[in-house]
Backbone as CSV, one residue per row, in Angstrom:
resi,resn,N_x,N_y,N_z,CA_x,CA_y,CA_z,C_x,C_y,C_z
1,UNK,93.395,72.804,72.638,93.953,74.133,72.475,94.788,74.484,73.715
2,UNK,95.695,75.068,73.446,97.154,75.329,74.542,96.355,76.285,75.110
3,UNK,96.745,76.618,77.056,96.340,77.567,77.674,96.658,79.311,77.085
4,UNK,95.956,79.976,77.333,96.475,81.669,77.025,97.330,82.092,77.808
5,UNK,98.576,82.374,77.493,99.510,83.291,78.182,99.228,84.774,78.686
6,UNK,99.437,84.840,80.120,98.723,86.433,79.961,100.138,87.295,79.635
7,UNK,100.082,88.412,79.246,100.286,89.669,78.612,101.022,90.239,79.782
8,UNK,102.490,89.916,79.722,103.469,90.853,81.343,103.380,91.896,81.058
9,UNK,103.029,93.023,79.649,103.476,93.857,79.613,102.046,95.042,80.427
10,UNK,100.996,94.122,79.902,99.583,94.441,80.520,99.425,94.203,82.080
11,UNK,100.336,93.317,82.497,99.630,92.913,83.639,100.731,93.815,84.622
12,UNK,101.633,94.449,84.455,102.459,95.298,85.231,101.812,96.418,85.547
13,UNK,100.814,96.868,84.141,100.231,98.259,84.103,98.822,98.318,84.892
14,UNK,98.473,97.278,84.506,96.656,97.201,84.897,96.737,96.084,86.133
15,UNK,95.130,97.083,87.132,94.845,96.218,87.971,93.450,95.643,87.896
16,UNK,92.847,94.310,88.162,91.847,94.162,88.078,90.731,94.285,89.498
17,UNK,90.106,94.655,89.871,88.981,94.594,91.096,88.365,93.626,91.218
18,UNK,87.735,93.321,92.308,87.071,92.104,92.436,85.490,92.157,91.550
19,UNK,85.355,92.886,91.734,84.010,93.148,90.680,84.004,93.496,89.002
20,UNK,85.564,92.936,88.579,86.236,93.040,87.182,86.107,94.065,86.349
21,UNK,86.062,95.137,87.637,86.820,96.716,86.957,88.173,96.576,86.555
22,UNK,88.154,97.855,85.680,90.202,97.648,85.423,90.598,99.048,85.776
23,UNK,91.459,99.035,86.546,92.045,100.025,87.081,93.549,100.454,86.491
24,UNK,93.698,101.465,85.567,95.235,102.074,85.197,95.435,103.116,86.051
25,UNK,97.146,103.295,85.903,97.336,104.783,86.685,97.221,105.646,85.236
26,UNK,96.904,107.574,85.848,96.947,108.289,84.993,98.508,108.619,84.328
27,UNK,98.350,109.061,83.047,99.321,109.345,82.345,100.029,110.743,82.623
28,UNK,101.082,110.997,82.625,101.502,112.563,82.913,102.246,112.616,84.598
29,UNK,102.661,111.734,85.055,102.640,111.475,86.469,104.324,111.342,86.447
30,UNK,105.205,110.730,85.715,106.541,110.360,85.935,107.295,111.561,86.036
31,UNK,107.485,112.740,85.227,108.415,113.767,85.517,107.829,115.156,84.719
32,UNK,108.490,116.218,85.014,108.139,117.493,85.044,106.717,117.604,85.641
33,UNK,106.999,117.203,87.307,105.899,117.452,88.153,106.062,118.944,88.732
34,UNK,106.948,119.563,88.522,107.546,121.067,89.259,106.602,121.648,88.152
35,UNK,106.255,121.689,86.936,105.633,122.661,86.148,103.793,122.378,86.341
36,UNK,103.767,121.149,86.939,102.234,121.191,87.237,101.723,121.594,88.880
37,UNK,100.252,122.202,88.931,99.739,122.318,90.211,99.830,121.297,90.544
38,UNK,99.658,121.432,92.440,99.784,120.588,93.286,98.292,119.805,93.439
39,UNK,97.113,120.516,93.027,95.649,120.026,92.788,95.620,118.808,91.763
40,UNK,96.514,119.510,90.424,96.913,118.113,89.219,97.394,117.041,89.591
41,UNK,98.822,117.342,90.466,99.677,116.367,90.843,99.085,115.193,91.995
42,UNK,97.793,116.143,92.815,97.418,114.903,93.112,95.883,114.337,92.961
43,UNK,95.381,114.701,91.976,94.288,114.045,90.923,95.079,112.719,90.136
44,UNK,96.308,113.074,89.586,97.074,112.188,89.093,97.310,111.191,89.941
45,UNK,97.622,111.194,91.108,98.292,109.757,92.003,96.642,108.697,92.163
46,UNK,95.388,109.519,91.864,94.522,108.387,91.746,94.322,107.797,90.482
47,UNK,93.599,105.900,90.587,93.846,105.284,89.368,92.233,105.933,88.745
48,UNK,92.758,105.455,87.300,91.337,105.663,86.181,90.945,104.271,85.874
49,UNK,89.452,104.381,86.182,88.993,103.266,86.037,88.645,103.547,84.039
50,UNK,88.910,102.199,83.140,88.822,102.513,82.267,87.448,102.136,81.133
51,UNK,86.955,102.476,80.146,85.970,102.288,79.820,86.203,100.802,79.300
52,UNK,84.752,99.947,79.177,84.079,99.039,79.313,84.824,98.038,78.047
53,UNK,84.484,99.009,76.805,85.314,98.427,75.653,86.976,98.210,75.787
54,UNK,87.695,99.035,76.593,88.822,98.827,76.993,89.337,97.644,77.660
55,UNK,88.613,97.810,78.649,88.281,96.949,79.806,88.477,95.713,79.417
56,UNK,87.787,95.319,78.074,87.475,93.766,77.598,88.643,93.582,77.067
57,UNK,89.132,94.244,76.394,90.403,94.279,75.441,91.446,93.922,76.624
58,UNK,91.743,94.386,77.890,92.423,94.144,78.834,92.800,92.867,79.385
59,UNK,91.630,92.411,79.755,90.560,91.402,80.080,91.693,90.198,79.430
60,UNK,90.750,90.435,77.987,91.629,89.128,77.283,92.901,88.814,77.344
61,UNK,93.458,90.259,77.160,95.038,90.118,77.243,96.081,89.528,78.566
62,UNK,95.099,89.771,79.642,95.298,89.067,80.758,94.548,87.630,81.118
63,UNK,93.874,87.148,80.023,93.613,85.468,79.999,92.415,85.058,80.989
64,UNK,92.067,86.670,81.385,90.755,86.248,81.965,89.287,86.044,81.279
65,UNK,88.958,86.438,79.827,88.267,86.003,79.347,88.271,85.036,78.586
């Protein structure tokens, strides 16, 4: 069976941790930052770690499982 290609479009977005968390950035972050608080705007610049079932789905798509 041929190796798995990982997923560029996944692997631009997602980061993995050494302890094979997956880390995305939050959504809502690219523009019309002038209409949100400055408390939002920077809750937003941290990543979301994502749930578990996600996670796996990620996972594969990046050829690590």
């Amino acid at each position: 069976m041929p190796k798995m290609k990982t997923h560029k479009g996944v692997a631009k977005r997602v980061r993995v941790t050494r302890k094979g968390k997956v880390l995305v950035s939050r959504p809502g972050r690219r523009h019309l930052l002038s209409g949100k608080s400055g408390k939002n705007r920077r809750r937003l610049r941290r990543k979301k770690l994502l749930a578990p079932a996600d996670a796996k789905r990620m996972k594969r798509l990046l050829g690590l499982i």
